[in-house]
N, C-alpha and C positions, 0 to 999 in steps of 0.2 A: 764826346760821343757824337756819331752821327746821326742826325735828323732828320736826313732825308732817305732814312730805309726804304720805305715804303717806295720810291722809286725806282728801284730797279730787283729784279727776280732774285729768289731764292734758290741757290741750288745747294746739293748737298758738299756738307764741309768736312765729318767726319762719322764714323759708326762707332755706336759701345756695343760690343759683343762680349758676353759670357753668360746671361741669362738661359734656363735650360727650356724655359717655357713662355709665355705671353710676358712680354713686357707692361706692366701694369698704371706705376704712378711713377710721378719726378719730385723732384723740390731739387730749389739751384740755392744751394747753400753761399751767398755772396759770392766773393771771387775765391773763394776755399777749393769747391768744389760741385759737384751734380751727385744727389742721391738718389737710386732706382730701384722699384719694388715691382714683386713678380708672381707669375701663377706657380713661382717656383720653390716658391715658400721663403725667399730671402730679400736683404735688402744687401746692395752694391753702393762701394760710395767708390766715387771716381774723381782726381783730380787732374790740374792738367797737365801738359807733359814737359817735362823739365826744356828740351828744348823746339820742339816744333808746337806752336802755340794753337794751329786748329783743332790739334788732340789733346784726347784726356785719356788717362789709364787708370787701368781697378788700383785702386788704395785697400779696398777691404770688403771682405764678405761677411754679413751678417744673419747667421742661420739660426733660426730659434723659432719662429711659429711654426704654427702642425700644419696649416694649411694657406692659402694664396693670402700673398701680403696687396694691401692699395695704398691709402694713403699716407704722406710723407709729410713731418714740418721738422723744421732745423733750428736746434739753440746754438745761438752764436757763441764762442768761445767766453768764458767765465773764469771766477777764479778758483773753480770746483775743476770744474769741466774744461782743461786748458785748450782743447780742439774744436771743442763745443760738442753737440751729440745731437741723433736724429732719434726724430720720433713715429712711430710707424705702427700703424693700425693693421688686424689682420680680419679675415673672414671666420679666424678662430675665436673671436667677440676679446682678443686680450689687443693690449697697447703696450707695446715696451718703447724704454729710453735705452739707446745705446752709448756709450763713453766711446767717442771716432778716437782718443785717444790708444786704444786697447782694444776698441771693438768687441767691450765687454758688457754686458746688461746693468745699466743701472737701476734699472726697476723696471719690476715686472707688474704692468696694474690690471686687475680683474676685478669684472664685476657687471658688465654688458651681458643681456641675452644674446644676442644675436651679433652680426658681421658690424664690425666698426667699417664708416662709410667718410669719419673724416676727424683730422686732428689739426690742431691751432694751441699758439702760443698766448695767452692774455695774460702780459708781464712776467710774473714767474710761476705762472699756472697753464696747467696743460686741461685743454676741454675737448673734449671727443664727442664726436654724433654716432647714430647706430641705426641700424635697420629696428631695432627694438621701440623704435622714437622718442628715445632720452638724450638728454646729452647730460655728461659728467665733467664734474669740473675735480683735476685731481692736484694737489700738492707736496711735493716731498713725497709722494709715494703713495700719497693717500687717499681716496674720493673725500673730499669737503663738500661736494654739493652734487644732486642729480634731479633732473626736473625731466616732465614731459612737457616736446615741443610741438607736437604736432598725433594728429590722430594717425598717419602712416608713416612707412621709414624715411628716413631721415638722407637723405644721402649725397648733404653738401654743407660745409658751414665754411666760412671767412670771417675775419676781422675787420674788419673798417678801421683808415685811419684815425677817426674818432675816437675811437677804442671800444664801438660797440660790435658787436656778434650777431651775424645773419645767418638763418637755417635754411635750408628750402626741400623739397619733396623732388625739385628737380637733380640731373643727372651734375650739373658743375657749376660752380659760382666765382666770379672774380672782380674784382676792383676797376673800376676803370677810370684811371685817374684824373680827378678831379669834377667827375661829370655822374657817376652811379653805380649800379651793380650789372654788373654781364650776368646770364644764366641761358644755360646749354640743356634742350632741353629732349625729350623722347619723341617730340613732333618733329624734328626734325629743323628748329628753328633755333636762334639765338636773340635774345632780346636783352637793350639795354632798359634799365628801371631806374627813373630817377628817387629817390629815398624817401619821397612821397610816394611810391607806388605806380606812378603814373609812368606809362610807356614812352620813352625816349624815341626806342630804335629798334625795328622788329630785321633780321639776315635770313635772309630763307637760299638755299644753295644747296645745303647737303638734301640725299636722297633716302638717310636715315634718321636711325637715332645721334644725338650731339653727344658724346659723352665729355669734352672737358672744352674751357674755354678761359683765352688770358689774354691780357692785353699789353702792352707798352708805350714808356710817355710820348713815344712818337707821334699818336694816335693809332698805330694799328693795334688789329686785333686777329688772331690765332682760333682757330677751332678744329677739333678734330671728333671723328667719328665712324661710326658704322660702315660706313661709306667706302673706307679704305681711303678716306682722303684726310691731309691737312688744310684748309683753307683759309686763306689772311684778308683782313676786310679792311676797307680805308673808308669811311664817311657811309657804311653802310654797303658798300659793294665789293663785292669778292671781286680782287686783283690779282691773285693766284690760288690756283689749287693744287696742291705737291700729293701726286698718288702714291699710295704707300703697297708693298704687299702682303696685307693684314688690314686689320681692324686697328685703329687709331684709340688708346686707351686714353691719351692723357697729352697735353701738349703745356709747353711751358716756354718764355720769355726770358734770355738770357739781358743782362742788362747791354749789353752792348747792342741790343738788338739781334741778334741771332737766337733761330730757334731750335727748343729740342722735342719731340715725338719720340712716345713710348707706344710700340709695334706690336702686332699679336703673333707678330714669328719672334719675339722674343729681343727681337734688336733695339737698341736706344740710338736714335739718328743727332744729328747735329745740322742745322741747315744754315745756310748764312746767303748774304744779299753781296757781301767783300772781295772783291776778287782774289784781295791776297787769301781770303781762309778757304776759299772754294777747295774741293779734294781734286789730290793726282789725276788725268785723263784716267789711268787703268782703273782707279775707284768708281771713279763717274762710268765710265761702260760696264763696269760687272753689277753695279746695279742698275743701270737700264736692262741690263741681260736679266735678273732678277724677277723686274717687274714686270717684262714681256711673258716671262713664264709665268710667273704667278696668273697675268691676266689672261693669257692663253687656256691653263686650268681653269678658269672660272668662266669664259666666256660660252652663252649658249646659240646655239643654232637651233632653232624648228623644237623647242624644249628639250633639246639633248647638251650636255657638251660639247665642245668642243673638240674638246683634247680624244673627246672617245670617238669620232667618226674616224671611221676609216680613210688610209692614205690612197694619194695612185696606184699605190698597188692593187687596189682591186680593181680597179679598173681591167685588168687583167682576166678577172673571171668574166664570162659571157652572162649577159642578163637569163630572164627565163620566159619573156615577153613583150612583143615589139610596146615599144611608150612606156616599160616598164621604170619608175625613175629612183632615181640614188644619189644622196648627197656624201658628200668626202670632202676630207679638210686640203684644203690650200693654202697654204700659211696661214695667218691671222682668219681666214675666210671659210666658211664653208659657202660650197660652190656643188649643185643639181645639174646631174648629168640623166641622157634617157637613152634607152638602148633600142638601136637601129637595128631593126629584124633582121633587114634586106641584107644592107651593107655589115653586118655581121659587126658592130661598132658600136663604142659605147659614145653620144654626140652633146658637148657640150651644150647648154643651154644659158648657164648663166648666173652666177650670181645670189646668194639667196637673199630678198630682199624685203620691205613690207608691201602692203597689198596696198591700192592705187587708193586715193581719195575723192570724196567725192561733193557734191554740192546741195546738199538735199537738206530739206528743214531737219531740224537737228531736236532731239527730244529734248524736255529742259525738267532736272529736278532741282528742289529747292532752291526755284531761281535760277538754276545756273544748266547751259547748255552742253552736254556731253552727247558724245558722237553716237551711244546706245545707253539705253535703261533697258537691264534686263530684269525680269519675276525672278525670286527666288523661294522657290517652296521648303522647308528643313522640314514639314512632316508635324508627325504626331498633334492635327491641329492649331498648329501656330499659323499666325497668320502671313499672309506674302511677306518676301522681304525687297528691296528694291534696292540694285546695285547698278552703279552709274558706270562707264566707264567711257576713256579715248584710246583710242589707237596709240595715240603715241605716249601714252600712258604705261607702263611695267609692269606688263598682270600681276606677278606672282606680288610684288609692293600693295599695289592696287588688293588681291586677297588676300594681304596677309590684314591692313588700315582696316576693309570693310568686314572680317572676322572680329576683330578687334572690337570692333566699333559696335555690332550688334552681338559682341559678349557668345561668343560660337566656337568649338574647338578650335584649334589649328590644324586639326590632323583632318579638316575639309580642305586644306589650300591648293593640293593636286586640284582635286575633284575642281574646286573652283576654277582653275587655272585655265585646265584642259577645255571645261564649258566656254569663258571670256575668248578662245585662241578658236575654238570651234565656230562659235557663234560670230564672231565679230571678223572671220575669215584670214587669221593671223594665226590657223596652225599648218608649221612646218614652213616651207618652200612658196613663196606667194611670186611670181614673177609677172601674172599677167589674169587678166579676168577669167582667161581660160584655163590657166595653169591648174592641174589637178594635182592636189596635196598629198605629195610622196609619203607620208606618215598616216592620213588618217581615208585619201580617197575623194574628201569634197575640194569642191571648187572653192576657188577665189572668193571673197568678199562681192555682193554686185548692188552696185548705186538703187538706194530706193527701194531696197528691201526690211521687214517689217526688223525696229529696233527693239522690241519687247521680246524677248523670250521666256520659258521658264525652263529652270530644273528644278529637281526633286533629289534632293541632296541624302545618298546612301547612308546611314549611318557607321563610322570609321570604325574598322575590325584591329582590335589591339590584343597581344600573345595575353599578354600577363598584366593590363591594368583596366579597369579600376578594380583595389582588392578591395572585398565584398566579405562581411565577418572578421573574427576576429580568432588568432593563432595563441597557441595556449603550449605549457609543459605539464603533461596530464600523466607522466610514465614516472614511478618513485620505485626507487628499492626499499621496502618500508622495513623489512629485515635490518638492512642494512643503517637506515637512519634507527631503529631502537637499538641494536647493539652497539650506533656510537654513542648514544646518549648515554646507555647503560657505562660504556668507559669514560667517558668524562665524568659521571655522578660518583666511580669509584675514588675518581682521580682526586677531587674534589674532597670527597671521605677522609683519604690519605696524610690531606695536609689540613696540618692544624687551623691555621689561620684562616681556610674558607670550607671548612666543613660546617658552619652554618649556613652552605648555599648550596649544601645538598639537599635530592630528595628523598623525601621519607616514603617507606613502601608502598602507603598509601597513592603517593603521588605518581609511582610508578607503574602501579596497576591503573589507575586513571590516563596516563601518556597509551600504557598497552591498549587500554577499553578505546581511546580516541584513534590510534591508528587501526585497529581490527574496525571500527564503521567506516576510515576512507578505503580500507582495500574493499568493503561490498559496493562494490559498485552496483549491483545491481537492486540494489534497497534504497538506492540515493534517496528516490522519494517520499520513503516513509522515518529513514532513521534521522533521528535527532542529536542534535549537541545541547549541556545545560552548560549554563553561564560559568559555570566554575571550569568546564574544561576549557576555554578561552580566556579566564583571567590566569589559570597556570601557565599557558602556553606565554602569556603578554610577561607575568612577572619571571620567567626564565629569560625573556630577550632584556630586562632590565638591569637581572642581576645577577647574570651568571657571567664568567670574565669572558671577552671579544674573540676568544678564540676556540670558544667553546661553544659559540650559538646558533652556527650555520645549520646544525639538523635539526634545531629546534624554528629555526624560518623555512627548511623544507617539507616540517609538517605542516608550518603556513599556507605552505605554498599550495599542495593538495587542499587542504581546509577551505581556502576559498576558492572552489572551485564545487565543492558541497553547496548544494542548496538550502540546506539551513544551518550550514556552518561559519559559510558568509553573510546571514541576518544575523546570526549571535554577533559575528564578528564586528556589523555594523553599527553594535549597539555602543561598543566601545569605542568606537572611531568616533562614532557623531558625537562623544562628550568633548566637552571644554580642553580636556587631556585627550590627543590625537594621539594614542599610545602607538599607530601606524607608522602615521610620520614620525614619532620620536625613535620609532624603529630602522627607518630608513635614513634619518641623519646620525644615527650611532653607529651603523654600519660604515657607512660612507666618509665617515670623519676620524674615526680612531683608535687607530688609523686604516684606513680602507685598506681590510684581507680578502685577497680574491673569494675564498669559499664564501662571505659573508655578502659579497659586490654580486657574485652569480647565485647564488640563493635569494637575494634581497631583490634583482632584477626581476628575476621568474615568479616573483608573487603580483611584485605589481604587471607583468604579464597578464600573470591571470584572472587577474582582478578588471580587464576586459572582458572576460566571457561573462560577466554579469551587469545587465543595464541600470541594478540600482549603485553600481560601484562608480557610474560615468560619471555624474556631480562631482565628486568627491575627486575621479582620475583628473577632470577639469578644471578643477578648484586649484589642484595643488600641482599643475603642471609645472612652472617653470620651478618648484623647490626641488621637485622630481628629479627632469633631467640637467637640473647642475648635479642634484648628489650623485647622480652615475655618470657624467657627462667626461668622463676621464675612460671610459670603460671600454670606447671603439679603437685605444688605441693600446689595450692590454695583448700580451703577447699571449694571452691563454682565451684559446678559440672557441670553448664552450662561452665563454663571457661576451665575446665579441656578438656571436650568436643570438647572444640572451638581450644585450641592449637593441640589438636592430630588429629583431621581434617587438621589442618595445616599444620601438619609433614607428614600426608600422600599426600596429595598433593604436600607437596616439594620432596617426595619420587619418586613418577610417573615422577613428569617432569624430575628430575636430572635423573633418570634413562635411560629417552631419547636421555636427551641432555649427558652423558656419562662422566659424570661431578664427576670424582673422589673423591676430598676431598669435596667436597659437599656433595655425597651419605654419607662419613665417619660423618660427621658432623649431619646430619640426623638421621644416625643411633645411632648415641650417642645421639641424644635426644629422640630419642625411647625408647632404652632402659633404658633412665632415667623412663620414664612415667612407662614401666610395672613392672621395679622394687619400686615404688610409692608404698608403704602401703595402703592408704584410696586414690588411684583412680579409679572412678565409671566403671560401666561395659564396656559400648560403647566407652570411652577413650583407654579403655585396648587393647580390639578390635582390634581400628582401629589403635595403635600403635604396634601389633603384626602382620596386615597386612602389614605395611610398615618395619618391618623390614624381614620379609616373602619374600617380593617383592624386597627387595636390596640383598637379599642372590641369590633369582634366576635370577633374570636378570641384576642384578649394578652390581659392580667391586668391591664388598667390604666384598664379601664372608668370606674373612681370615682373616678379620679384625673383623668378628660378630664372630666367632671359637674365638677368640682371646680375647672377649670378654664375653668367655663361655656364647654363647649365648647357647648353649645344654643345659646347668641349667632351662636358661628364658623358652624354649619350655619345658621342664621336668614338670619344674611348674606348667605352660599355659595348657597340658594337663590332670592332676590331677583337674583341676576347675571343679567344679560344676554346672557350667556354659558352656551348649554345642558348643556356639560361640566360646569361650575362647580357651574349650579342641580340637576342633577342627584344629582352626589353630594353635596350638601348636602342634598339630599330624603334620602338614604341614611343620612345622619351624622344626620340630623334624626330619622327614624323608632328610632333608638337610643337616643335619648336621650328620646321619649313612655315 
């Protein structure tokens, strides 16, 4: 092996192409092969290529989670497992073993709330982390052990050669051999930690979040992130940066010293320092050509794109007033031209560049000297807020840190942006102190003008969030549910063996007397229910057979929606025998029949429209939506409907009640539904309002970031569908 990687540049060696969406995690399964997981819902294994050795080719696709796979660990070949098999976490909170033999499941293990965020080998036990902040230790199939490791999600674990297990709250963690633990973090930093805790070595270079980080016995070290960059560090100092065109999910050390990056265009790169593995010239130019578009697309001018100013060609149109000025792209450049009355001409000027600096005492907060302190007022009595900034600092970076930091929507970060570029004389076209700003009209920035401003920060207008109350199914054909009951009680008559689980007339004029009080609606607040008519209703969901109880939970369903049919009702719930919940895991388990899944939904629906029901809706959240948690991917659309009302509803109250891993929980069943394939319109909806509503007022903002929820709004507003594109404009301006 060579050891002197780290001396000379990495350039690209080979591409794995076939992922349909964000390239997510790696694991380098020894010299077998590379395993790759996706926002595509799959894992890839790839080895290499029989005869040119800088490539590797697909060996096998692995499809079986509902939703984006991350991370990856590899059992080495056994005497089970002759190929050995990959283990592979999804955002669908399940972990499977696949046999690479067959690329068949060998166990499928359930039992996490939320997004599995990492898996490890400890001897012949497989232990998973979760956004839920557990980790599980599972065996032969089984969970043997499950702790809480931490009071937030969890979203990195590694083994030590020790053979002990580190967790951390940060974004990546990895071994650095022989010296401590590496961690990639959301600051934008990388630090090594000796195993006492104590900080080794702090890398500051990326411009964002860190999302993965690894090292090799060389001493280098790899980090990739936000940034769109790979970065490799030797004794602390970045010695290269390989830009990518995407987001940097995951980066990995092959043992030869070659590295691999997993892309958010979906591609798995291969990079190498080798001359002989270096790629073709024609590989090497079509991703330079690549990266220039990519960068081209994302590059901004005077806060516009790039790619969207207009070419020479308009130069062509005649201005509408002498000095009148206009920028248009020039290659890589945008370039401010001003229109010559006289000479009937449009006349270059130059360049668009930043505004001139200057030498003036300089304001200092918290110690430290930045070029302005601006005031910043948000209103309704709170008091100033103080934002620092430099010039040659990245506003929109710069608004998104100091939103962050004093806990402020994200959907201020225009408004911020546009203030820091106004005020600090960096909007638009700056060429000269005179230079008048083709976009907003003011002048240039000028030396020794006062560094305190203030705004007064508009509050952010959003279509459809935050939803406000709570949504109900209040519409029954009560016709229709007594004359099923009345055929099943025949049915039941009929046959010998369960006609003692008929009802007797009496019991039936009692079912008629309780549906004749929910259809007045108009008496709601004086009629009453007696105790007997809610222990019939309970012992019919006990013992009537599973395929017969669905109209008997859609006069539940009404019933608590009654104001004193839900206190009768509560009296039975608050007993030691939760006859509710024994009602929603009989449904849910045996075996879960749609009528029984969309009936049993829409009660606990409605069992939101009453605020004595909320303890209780909060108590028993996570039993809840595992029992229906299968339901957003039911082919039948009233169901689909009925659980995403449901999430929205649990979204509002937890949001009240301020209820952490609850909103986290939530929101992962959101984003299950809108990443759903075949779910109907008004499901999609109202599962993008509730993740909408937990970004701007829950606690779980970084945790939907983290969940590239920027993708879901990307999506959401591309629809065709004006509801949809809308609050994905909404989801979308949260996450700028």
């Amino acid at each position: 092996m060579d050891m002197e990687t780290d001396l000379r540049n990495y350039q690209l060696s080979h591409e794995l192409r076939g992922h349909e969406d964000d390239a997510r995690g790696i694991c380098v399964c020894g010299n077998a092969g590379i395993a790759t997981s996706s926002r595509d819902k799959t894992v890839r294994y790839w080895v290499s290529h029989p005869t040119d050795k800088r490539k590797y080719e697909l060996s096998k696709i692995l499809p079986g989670h509902s939703s984006f796979v991350g991370p990856l660990a590899w059992i080495p070949p056994n005497e089970v497992l002759s190929e050995g098999a990959i283990v592979s976490g999804g955002m669908d909170t399940m972990v499977f073993v696949w046999n690479l033999s067959n690329g068949e499941k060998v166990h499928s293990l359930s039992g996490h709330q939320l997004q599995v965020t990492g898996v490890v080998l400890d001897d012949e036990d497989i232990v998973s982390s979760s956004v839920d902040c557990t980790l599980r230790r599972w065996r032969k199939g089984k969970v043997v052990e499950s702790w809480e490791a931490h009071k937030f999600a969890i979203q990195a674990i590694i083994k030590l050669p020790s053979g002990e297990l580190v967790t951390d709250t940060v974004r990546g963690l990895a071994n650095m051999h022989g010296l401590g633990i590496l961690s990639a973090s959301h600051d934008g930093s990388i630090r090594l930690w000796a195993l006492t805790g104590e900080v080794l070595m702090e890398m500051v270079g990326h411009a964002s979040i860190v999302y993965s980080v690894d090292s090799h016995v060389s001493g280098l070290i790899v980090s990739g992130g936000e940034d769109c960059s790979a970065k490799i560090w030797k004794d602390g100092v970045c010695v290269q940066s390989i830009e990518h065109p995407g987001c940097v999910w995951d980066v990995k050390f092959l043992e030869n010293g070659d590295i691999v990056t997993a892309c958010s265009d979906g591609v798995v790169r291969i990079w190498t320092s080798h001359q002989e593995r270096i790629a073709d010239p024609v590989d090497l130019d079509s991703y330079v050509s690549k990266l220039s578009q990519y960068k081209l697309s994302r590059k901004r001018v005077g806060g516009l794109k790039l790619e969207d100013l207009p070419g020479l060609d308009t130069l062509q149109i005649p201005g509408n007033s002498d000095g009148q000025t206009k920028i248009i792209r020039e290659g890589d450049n945008g370039v401010a031209y001003a229109w010559n009355l006289r000479e009937q001409k449009w006349d270059k000027i130059g360049e668009v560049v930043d505004g001139p600096g200057d030498d003036i005492k300089r304001p200092v907060f918290d110690g430290i000297e930045y070029d302005y302190v601006f005031d910043v007022d948000i209103g309704d009595g709170e008091p100033i807020r103080k934002l620092p900034y430099n010039r040659s600092d990245n506003p929109y970076s710069t608004a998104d840190t100091w939103l962050l930091k004093e806990n402020l929507p994200l959907a201020y970060r225009q408004q911020i942006v546009e203030f820091i570029l106004q005020n600090s004389g960096q909007g638009g076209a700056v060429l000269d102190s005179s230079f008048c700003d083709p976009y907003t009209g003011s002048n240039a920035y000028i030396p020794g003008g006062s560094s305190s401003m203030s705004v007064v920060l508009a509050k952010p207008i959003f279509k459809h969030i935050p939803k406000k109350g709570m949504l109900v199914f209040d519409v029954a054909q009560f016709e229709g549910i007594l004359k099923k009951l009345t055929e099943f009680n025949n049915s039941l008559l009929s046959d010998s063996d369960k006609k003692n689980l008929s009802l007797s007339e009496l019991e039936i004029s009692r079912l008629s007397a309780v549906i004749k009080n929910l259809k007045d609606t108009s008496h709601y607040h004086t009629s009453k229910f007696a105790d007997a008519d809610i222990a019939l209703l309970l012992k019919l969901l006990k013992s009537w057979p599973l395929a017969m109880i669905f109209p008997v939970i859609d006069i539940l369903r009404m019933l608590v929606l009654h104001p004193d049919g839900v206190t009768v009702l509560l009296k039975h719930v608050e007993d030691e025998n939760d006859t509710l919940m024994e009602m929603i895991k009989r449904v849910a388990t045996n075996p879960p029949l749609p009528p029984n899944l969309l009936t049993g939904t829409r009660v606990v629906t409605n069992l939101f429209k009453n605020s004595h029901c909320h303890y209780w809706l909060q108590k028993h959240r996570s039993e809840i939506l595992d029992a229906f948690s299968s339901c957003y991917s039911s082919p039948n659309k009233n169901l689909q409907l009925s659980f995403a009302t449901m999430i929205l509803n649990y979204a509002v109250l937890l949001i009240e009640r301020k209820d952490h891993e609850g909103q986290s929980q939530v929101l992962s069943a959101a984003l299950e539904i809108v990443e759903e394939e075949n779910i109907e319109v008004d499901s999609k909806f109202r599962a993008l309002v509730a993740i909408g509503s937990l970004m701007l007022d829950g606690l779980v903002k970084r945790i939907a970031l983290d969940f590239d929820v920027e993708n879901v709004a990307k999506t959401a507003k591309a629809s065709k569908e004006a509801k949809i594109a809308e609050v994905g404009a909404d989801i979308e301006s949260l996450t700028k």
